[in-house]
FIBABA-433445 format. One line per field, with one value per residue (C-alpha): x, z negated, y negated; residue number from 0. Coordinates in pm, 1 decimal, decimal comma. Layout:
u	[X;...]
w	[Z;...]
v	[Y;...]
n	[NUM;...]
END
This chain:
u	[0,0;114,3;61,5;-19,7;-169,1;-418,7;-292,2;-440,6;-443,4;-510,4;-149,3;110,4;408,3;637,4;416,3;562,7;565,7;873,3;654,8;454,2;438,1;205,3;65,7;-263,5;-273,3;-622,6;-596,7;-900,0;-1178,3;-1445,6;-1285,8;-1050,9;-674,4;-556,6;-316,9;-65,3;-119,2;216,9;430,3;298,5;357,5;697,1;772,9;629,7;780,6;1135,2;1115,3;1106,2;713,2;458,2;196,7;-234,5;-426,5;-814,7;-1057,4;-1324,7;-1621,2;-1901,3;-2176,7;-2407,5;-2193,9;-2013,2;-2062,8;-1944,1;-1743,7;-1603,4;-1485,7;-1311,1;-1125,6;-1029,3;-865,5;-715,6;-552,4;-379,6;-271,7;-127,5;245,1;209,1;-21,7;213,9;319,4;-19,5;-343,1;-632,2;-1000,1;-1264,4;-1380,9;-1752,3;-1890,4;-2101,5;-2375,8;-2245,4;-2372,7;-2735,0;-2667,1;-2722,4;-2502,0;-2492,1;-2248,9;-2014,6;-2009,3;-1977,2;-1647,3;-1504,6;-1525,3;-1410,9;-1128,8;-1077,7;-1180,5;-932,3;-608,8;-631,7;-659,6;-867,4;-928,0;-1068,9;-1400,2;-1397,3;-1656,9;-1798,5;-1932,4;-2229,9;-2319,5;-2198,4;-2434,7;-2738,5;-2640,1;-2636,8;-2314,4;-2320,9;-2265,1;-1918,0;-1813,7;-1825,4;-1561,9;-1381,9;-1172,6;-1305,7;-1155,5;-1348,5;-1353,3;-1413,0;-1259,2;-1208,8;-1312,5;-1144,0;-1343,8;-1391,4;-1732,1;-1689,4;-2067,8;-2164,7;-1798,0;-1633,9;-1316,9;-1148,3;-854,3;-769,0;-919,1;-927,9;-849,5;-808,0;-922,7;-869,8;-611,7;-484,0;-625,4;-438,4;-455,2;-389,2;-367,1;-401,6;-152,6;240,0;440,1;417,7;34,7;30,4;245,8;5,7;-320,6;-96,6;-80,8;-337,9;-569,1;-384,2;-564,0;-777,5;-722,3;-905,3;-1168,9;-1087,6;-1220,3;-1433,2;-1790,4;-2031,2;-1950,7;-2165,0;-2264,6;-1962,7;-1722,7;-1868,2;-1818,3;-1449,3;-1365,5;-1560,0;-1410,9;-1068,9;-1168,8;-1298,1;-917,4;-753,0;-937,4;-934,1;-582,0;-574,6;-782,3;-1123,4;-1428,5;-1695,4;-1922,3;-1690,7;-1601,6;-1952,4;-2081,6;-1772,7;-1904,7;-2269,9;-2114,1;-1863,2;-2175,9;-2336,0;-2044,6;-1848,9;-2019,4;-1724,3;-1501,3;-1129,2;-1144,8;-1488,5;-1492,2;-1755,8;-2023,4;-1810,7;-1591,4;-1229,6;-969,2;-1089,9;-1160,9;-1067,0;-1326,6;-1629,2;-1481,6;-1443,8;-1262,0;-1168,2;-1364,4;-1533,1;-1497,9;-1213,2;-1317,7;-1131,4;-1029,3;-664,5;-633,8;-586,6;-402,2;-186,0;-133,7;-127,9;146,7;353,0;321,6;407,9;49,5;-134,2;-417,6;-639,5;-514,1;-742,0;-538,4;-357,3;-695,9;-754,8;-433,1;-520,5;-848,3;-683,7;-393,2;-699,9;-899,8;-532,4;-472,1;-736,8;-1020,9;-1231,7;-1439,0;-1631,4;-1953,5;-2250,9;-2523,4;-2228,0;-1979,1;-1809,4;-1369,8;-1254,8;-1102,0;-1464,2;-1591,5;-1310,9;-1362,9;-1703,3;-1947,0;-2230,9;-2516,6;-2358,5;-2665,7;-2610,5;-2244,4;-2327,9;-2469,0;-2141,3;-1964,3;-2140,1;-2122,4;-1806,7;-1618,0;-1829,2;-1966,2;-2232,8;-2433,6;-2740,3;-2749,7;-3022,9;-2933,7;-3111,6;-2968,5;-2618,7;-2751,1;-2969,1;-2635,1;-2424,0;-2686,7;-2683,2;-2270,7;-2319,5;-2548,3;-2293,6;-2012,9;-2202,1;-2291,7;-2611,3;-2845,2;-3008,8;-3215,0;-3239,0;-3550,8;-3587,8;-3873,8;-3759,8;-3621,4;-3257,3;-3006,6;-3230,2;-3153,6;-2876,7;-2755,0;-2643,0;-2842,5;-3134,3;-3009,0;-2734,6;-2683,7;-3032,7;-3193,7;-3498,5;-3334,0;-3123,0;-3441,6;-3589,8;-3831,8;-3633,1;-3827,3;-4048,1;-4166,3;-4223,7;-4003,8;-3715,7;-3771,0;-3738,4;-3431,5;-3210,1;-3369,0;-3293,1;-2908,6;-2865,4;-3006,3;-2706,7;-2498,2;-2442,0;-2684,6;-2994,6;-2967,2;-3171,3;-3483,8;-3733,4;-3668,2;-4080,2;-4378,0;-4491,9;-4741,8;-4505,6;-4249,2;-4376,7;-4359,9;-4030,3;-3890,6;-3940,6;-3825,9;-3491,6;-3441,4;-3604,2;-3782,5;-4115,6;-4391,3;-4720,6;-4542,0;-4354,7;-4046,2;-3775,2;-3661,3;-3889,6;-4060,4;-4459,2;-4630,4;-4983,8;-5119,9;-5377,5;-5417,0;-5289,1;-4905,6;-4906,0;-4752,7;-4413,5;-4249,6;-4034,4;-4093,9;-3927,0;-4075,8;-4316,4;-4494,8;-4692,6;-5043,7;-4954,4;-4929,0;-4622,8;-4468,9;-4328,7;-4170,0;-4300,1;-4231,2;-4523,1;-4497,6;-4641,5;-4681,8;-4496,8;-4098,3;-4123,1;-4374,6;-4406,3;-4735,2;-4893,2;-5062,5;-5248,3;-5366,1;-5392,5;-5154,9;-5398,3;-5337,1;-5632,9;-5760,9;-5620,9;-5848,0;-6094,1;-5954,4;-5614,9;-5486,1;-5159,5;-4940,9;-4676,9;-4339,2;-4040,3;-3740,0;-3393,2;-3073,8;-2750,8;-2883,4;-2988,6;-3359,5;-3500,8;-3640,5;-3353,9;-3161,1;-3331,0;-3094,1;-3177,6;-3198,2;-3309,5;-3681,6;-3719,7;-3411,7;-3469,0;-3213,4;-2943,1;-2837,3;-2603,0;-2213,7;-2225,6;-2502,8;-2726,9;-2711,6;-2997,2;-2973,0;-2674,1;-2770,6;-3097,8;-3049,3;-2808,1;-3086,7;-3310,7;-3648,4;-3659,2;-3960,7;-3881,4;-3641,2]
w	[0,0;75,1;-110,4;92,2;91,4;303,7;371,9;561,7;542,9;215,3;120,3;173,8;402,6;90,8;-0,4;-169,2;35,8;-73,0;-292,2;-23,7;234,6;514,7;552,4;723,5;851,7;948,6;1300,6;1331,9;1204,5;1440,1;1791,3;1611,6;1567,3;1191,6;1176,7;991,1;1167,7;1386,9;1085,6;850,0;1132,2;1229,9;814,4;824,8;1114,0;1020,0;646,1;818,5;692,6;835,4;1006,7;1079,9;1175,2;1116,3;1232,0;1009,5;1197,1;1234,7;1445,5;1382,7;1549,6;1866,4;2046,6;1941,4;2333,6;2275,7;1896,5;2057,1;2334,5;2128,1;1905,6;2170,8;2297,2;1945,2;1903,4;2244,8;2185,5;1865,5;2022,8;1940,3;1640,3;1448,1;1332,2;1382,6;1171,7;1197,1;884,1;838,4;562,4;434,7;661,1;904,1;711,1;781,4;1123,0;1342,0;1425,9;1770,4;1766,8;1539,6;1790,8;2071,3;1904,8;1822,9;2172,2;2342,8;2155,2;2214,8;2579,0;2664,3;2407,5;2345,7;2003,2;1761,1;1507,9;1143,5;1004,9;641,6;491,2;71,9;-111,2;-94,5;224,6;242,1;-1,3;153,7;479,7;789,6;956,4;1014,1;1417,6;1310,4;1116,6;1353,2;1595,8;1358,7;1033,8;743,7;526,2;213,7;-33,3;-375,6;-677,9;-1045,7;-971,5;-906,9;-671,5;-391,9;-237,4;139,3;249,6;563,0;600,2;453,5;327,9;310,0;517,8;370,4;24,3;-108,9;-448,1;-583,4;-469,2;-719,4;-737,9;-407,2;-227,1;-288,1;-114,2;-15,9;270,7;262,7;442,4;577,0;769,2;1051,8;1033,3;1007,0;1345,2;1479,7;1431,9;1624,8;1972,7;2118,3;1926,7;1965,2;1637,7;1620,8;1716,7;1914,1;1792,0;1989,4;1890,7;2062,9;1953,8;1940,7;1822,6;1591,2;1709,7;1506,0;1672,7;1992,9;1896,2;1800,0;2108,0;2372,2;2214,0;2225,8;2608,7;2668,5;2497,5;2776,0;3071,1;2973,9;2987,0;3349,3;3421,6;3478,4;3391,6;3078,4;3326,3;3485,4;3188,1;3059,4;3395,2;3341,1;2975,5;3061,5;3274,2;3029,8;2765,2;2983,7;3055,9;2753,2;2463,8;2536,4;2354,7;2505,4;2351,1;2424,4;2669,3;2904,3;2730,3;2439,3;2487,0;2515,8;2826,0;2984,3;3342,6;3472,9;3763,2;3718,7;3364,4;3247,3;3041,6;2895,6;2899,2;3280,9;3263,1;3499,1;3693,2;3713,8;3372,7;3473,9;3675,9;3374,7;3106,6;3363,3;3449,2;3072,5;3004,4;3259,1;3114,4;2810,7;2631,7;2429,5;2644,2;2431,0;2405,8;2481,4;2601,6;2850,5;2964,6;3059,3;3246,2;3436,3;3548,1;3645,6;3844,7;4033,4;4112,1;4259,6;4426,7;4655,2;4395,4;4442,7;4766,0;4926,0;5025,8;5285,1;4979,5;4761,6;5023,0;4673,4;4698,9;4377,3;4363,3;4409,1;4087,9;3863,8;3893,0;3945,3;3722,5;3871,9;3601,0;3455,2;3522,8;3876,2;3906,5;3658,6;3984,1;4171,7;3969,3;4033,9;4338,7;4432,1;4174,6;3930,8;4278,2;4138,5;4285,2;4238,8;4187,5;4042,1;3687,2;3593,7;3241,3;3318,0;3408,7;3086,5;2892,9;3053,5;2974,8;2621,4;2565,8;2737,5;2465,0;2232,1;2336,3;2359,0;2020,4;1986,1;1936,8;1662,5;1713,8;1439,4;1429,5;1360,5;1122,4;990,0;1080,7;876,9;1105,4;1420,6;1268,3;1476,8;1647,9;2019,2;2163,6;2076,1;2067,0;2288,8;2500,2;2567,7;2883,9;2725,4;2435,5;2660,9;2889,1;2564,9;2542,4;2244,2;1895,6;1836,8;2169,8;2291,3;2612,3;2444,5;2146,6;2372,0;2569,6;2240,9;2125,0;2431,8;2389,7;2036,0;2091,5;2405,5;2334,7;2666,9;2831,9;3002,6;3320,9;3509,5;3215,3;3367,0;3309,1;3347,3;3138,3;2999,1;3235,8;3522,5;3304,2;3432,6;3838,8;3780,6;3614,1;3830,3;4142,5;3928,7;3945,3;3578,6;3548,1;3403,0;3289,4;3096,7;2792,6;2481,9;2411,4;2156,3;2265,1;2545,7;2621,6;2605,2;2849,0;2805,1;3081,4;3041,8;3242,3;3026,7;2950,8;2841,9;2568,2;2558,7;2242,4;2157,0;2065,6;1744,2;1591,4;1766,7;1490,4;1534,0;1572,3;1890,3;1729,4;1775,0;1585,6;1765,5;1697,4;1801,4;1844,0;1914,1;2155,9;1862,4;1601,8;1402,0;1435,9;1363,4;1295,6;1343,5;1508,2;1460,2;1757,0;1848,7;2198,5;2443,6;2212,8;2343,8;2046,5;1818,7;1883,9;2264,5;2526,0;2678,2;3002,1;2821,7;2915,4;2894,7;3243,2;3075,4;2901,9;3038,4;2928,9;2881,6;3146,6;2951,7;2632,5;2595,1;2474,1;2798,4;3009,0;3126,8;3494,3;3694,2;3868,8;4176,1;4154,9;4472,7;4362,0;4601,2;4343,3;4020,9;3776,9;3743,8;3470,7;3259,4;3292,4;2923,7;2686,8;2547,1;2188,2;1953,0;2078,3;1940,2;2077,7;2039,1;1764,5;1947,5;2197,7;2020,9;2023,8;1943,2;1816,2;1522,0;1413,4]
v	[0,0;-353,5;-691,0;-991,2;-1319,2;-1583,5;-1916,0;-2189,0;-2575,2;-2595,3;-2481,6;-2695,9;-2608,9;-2536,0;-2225,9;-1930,3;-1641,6;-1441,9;-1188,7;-1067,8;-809,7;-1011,6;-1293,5;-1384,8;-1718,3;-1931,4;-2020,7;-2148,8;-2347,1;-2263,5;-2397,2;-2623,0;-2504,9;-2551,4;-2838,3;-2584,0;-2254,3;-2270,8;-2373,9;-2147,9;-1855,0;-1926,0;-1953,5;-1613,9;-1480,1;-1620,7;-1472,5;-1126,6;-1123,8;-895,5;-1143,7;-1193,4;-1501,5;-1516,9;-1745,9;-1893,5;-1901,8;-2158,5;-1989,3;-2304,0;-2483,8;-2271,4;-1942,3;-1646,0;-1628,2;-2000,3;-1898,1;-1607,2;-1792,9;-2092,6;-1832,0;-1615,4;-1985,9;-2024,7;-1662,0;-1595,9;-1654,8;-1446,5;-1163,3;-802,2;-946,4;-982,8;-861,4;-1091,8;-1119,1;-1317,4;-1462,9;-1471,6;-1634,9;-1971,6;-2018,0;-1736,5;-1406,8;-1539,6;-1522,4;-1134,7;-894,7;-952,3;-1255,8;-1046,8;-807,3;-993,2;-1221,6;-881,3;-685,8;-1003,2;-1035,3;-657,8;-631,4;-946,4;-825,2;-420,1;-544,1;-415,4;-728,7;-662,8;-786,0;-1004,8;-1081,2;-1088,3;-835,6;-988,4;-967,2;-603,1;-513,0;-736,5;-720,0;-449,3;-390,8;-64,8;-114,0;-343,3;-73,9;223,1;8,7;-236,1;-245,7;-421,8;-699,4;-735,2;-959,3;-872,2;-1015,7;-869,9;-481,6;-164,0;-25,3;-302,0;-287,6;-148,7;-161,0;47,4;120,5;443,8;224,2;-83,8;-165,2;-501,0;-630,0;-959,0;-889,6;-1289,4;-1571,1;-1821,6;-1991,4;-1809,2;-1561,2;-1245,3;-925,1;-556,7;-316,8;-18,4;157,5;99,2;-131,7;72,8;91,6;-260,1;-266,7;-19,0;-277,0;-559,7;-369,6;-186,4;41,2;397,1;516,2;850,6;1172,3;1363,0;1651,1;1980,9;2307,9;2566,2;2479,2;2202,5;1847,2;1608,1;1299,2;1129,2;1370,0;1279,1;909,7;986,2;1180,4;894,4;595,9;763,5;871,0;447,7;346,7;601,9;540,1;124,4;119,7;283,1;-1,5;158,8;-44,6;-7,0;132,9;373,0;527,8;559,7;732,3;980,6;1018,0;1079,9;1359,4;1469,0;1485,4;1799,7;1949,8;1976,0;1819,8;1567,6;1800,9;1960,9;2252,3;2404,0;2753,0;2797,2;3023,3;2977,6;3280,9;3194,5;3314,6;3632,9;3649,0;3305,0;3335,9;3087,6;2993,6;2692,6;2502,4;2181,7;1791,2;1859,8;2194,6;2246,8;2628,8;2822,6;2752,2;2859,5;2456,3;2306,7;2509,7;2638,7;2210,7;2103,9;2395,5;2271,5;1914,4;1976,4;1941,7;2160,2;2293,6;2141,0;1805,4;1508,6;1238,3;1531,0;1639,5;1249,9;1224,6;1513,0;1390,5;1028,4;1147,0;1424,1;1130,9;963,4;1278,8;1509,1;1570,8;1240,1;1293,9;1030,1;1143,8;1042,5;1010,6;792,0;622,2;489,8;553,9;660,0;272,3;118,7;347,5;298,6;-96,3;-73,9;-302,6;-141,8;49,6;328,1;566,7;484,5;561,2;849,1;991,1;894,6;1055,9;1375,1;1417,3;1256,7;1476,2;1701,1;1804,9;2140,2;2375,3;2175,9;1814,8;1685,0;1651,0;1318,2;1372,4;1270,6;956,1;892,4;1047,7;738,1;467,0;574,2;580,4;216,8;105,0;238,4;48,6;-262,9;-231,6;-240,1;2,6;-137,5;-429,9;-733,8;-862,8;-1223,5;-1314,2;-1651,5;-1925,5;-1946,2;-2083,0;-2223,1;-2564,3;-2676,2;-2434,4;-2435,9;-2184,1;-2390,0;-2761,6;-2899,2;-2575,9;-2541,4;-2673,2;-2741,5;-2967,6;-3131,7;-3245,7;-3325,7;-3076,5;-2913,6;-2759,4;-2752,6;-2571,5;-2253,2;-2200,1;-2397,4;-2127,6;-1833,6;-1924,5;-1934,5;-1669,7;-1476,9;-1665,1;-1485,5;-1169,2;-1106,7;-1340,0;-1466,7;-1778,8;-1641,0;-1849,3;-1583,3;-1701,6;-1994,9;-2379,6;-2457,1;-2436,5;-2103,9;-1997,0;-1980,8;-1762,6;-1444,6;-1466,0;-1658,0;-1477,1;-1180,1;-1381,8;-1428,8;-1090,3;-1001,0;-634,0;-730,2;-429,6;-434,9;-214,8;-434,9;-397,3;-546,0;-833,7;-870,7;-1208,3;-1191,7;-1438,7;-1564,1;-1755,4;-2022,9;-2358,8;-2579,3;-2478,1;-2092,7;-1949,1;-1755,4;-1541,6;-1270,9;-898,5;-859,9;-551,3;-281,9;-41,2;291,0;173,8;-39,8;-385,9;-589,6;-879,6;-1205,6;-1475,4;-1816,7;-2204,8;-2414,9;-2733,0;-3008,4;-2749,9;-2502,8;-2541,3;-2121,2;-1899,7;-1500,0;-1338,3;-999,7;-893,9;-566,9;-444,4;-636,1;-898,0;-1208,1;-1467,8;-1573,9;-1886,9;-1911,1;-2050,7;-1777,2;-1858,4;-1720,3;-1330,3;-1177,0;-1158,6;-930,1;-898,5;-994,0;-785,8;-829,7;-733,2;-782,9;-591,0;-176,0;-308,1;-394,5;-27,1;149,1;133,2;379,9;680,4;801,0;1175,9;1407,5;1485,6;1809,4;2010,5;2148,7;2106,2;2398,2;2606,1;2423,0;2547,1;2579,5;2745,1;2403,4;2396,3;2191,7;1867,4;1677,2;1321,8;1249,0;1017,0;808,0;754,4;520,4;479,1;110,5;125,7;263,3;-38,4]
n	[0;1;2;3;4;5;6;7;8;9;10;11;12;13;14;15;16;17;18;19;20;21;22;23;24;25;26;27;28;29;30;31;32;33;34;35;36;37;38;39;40;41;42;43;44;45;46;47;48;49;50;51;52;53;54;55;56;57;58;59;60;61;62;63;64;65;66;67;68;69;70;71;72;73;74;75;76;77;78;79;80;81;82;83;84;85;86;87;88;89;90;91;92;93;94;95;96;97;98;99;100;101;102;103;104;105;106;107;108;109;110;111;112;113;114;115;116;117;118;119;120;121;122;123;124;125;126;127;128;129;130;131;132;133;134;135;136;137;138;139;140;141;142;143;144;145;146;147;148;149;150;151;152;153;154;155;156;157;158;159;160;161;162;163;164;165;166;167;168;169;170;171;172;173;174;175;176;177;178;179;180;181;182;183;184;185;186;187;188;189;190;191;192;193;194;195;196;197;198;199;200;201;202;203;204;205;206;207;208;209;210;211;212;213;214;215;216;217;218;219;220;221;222;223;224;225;226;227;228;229;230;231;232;233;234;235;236;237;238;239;240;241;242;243;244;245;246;247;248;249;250;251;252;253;254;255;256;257;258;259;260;261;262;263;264;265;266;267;268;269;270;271;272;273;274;275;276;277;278;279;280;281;282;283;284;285;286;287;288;289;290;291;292;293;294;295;296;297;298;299;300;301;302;303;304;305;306;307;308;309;310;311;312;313;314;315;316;317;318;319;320;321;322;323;324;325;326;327;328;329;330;331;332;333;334;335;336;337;338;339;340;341;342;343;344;345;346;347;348;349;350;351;352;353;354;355;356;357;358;359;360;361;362;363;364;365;366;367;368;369;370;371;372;373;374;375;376;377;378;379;380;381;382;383;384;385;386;387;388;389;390;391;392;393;394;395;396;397;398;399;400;401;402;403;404;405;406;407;408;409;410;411;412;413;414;415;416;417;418;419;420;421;422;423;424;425;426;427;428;429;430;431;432;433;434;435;436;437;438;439;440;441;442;443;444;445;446;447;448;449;450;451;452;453;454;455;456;457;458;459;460;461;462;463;464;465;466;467;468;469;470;471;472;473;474;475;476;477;478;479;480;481;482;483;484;485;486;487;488;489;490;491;492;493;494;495;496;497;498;499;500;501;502;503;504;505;506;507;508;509;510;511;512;513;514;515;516;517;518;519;520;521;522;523;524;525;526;527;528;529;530;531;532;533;534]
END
């Protein structure tokens, strides 16, 4: 275990570092560089000091993407040599989970990086993080205990033991670990053995197969179609035997994470490379340098090279399909499943599967997504007002600006929206938009919880009414008290977020589905493909 500190403005430069192990420095306040950071790092550096920089966010002030970059700016010359964390705290923990995740995987997606989470125990005991912790390290501060509170996470990586006069803290683990948390993420080993894998083993092995096939420079999407096929093939697992029965007969055997057959392609390969033949990151190798070599075939039905794919930002259940035939390449190929399998490992690495509902109105006041990034405050027609409410709510649900979302009254939302390019249905969703049509404006809101009896809950602005104000609506979810003229066009649902309905394969309806290559066990993944409705 190491002993460390947290310095930031508020110590001068003539801070006493000498008893500690590391150092984490703020770099930011928001989007603002701390006046001291670059002193206070090369003091670190040049006393032989193990280094981190956090940021301390202000989410009513920025977006989570702008936080990210402004840091990334700072940190560059350092990046190799440090951990970084984003602070969240103050105002921030009332704030979702969405912009936590989205800071974090940009910082990852742009540096390899895998930066830690800090937070108070507090909010770890009021708050859910549980889809931080399964990607991210945690960073918790908790002050005059023993037993550090750790939340939805298994263990603490850093704790914040003191903070008073100086914040004071520990790592758990070595220098070299810390080293290993500055590059990119190499942590993990893979689960190999010949049987079927829990969903957490699953989660180990794909995240470990996204950090492979990322640094060959294959997309998100790419690797998720490969997992959706992986998923039916081997249970995403190295070490699995067709039918379960080990060596034998090599003919129609397989083997391995696609189920190389004759199994004898790649043990006899791995052998030669000096793997194990069960080795996961040998197994990946193998099936980049095949898809280099002779083994990705271009077909009529998907004229995609094995180039196109692996760069390819296209939906994952579609290339799950490319990906079948151009390599997996069965007897029978209509296995919509794949497809469904790589939507779901896409929701997983975007982080969020779980929905949070929004049923008050903490932290509207002010923020961006609603005031001075929103179109609808900026051509003063901000809050309170319906269509200015859903457009930052849309905003903090994905995180990114929903320029493909209407700029007009409510009641032309709907067709709008659809000649934006929008999927629209008559069925709610989370996160969807419901639009009620009536002469004189229209009403918009958002879906924010969907129960068993078929009524929904939204959440509402009103144009010269209520700033905020949640709705309980059951079949066919016209308001009380709307004009009789008033009916319900539809729901609107979201692109850049798993919530919406899913991307639709395209499999060859005149096949039935094939025998599996491997016997199917009780379903290992159902509850990784969520029902929303149940949030």
């Amino acid at each position: 275990m190491l002993r460390g500190c947290d310095i930031s403005y508020a110590q001068g430069y003539d801070v006493d570092i000498s008893p500690y192990d590391f150092v984490i420095v703020r770099s930011n306040d928001g989007t603002d560089k701390d006046e001291k950071m670059d002193r206070h790092a090369k003091k670190v550096l040049d006393a032989g000091k193990l280094l981190g920089f956090y940021l301390f966010s202000y989410p009513h002030l920025n977006t989570a993407k702008a936080e990210a970059a402004a840091m990334l700016e700072y940190v560059r010359p350092y990046l190799g040599k440090c951990i970084l964390a984003l602070d969240w705290e103050a105002k921030a923990v009332d704030y979702p989970t969405s912009y936590i995740m989205e800071f974090l995987d940009y910082i990852r997606n742009e540096t390899g990086i895998r930066p830690f989470f800090y937070t108070f125990a507090s909010a770890l005991r009021t708050h859910d993080y549980s889809q931080v912790a399964k990607r991210y390290p945690l960073w918790t501060a908790h002050w005059e205990t023993d037993t550090p509170e750790t939340g939805d996470w298994s263990k603490w990586t850093l704790w914040q033991y003191q903070g008073d006069p100086f914040d004071l803290d520990y790592f758990a683990g070595t220098k070299q670990d810390w080293q290993n948390w500055c590059g990119k993420y190499e942590g993990g080993k893979w689960i190999s053995k010949n049987g079927w894998l829990t969903n957490p083993e699953m989660e180990n092995n794909a995240e470990l197969g996204w950090t492979f096939f990322q640094s060959k420079g294959w997309t998100l999407q790419s690797v998720c179609a490969m997992l959706g096929n992986m998923e039916y093939e081997s249970n995403i697992n190295p070490g699995i035997w067709g039918n379960l029965s080990p060596w034998g007969d090599p003919d129609g055997k397989g083997y391995g994470l696609v189920q190389w057959t004759p199994y004898t392609r790649i043990t006899e390969w791995m052998t030669s490379h000096g793997f194990k033949i069960d080795d996961g990151n040998g197994q990946c190798q193998k099936i980049h340098e095949e898809m280099l070599a002779n083994a990705w075939i271009v077909t009529d039905k998907y004229p995609m090279t094995f180039q196109e794919f692996a760069k390819s930002t296209a939906d994952p259940g579609e290339l799950a399909w490319v990906f079948l035939y151009n390599y997996e390449r069965p007897a029978n190929f209509n296995q919509p499943k794949r497809a469904e399998a790589a939507l779901k490992w896409w929701r997983y690495f975007k982080g969020a599967p779980k929905f949070s509902p929004r049923l008050n109105e903490t932290g509207i006041e002010g923020n961006p997504y609603w005031y001075e990034n929103n179109p609808f405050y900026t051509a003063g027609f901000g809050l309170p007002n319906c269509t200015c409410y859903v457009w930052g709510r849309w905003w903090e649900i994905t995180g990114s600006r929903p320029d493909k979302l209407p700029t007009g009254d409510a009641n032309t939302f709907y067709e709008r929206a659809q000649n934006n390019g929008l999927k629209v249905g008559d069925t709610p969703e989370l996160g969807a938009i419901l639009v009620t049509w009536y002469s004189i404006g229209g009403h918009v809101a958002v879906v924010e919880e969907i129960h068993d009896d078929g009524t929904i809950v939204t959440s509402n602005s009103a144009w010269g009414g209520a700033f905020f104000y949640t709705q309980t609506l059951k079949p066919p979810y016209v308001y009380p008290g709307a004009p009789s003229e008033a009916y319900v066009q539809g729901f609107i649902y979201l692109e850049t977020t798993p919530w919406g309905p899913p991307w639709t394969p395209l499999p060859d309806p005149d096949e039935t589905p094939p025998p599996s290559p491997l016997p199917q066990p009780p379903s290992q993944t159902s509850s990784l493909i969520f029902h929303l409705k149940l949030f």
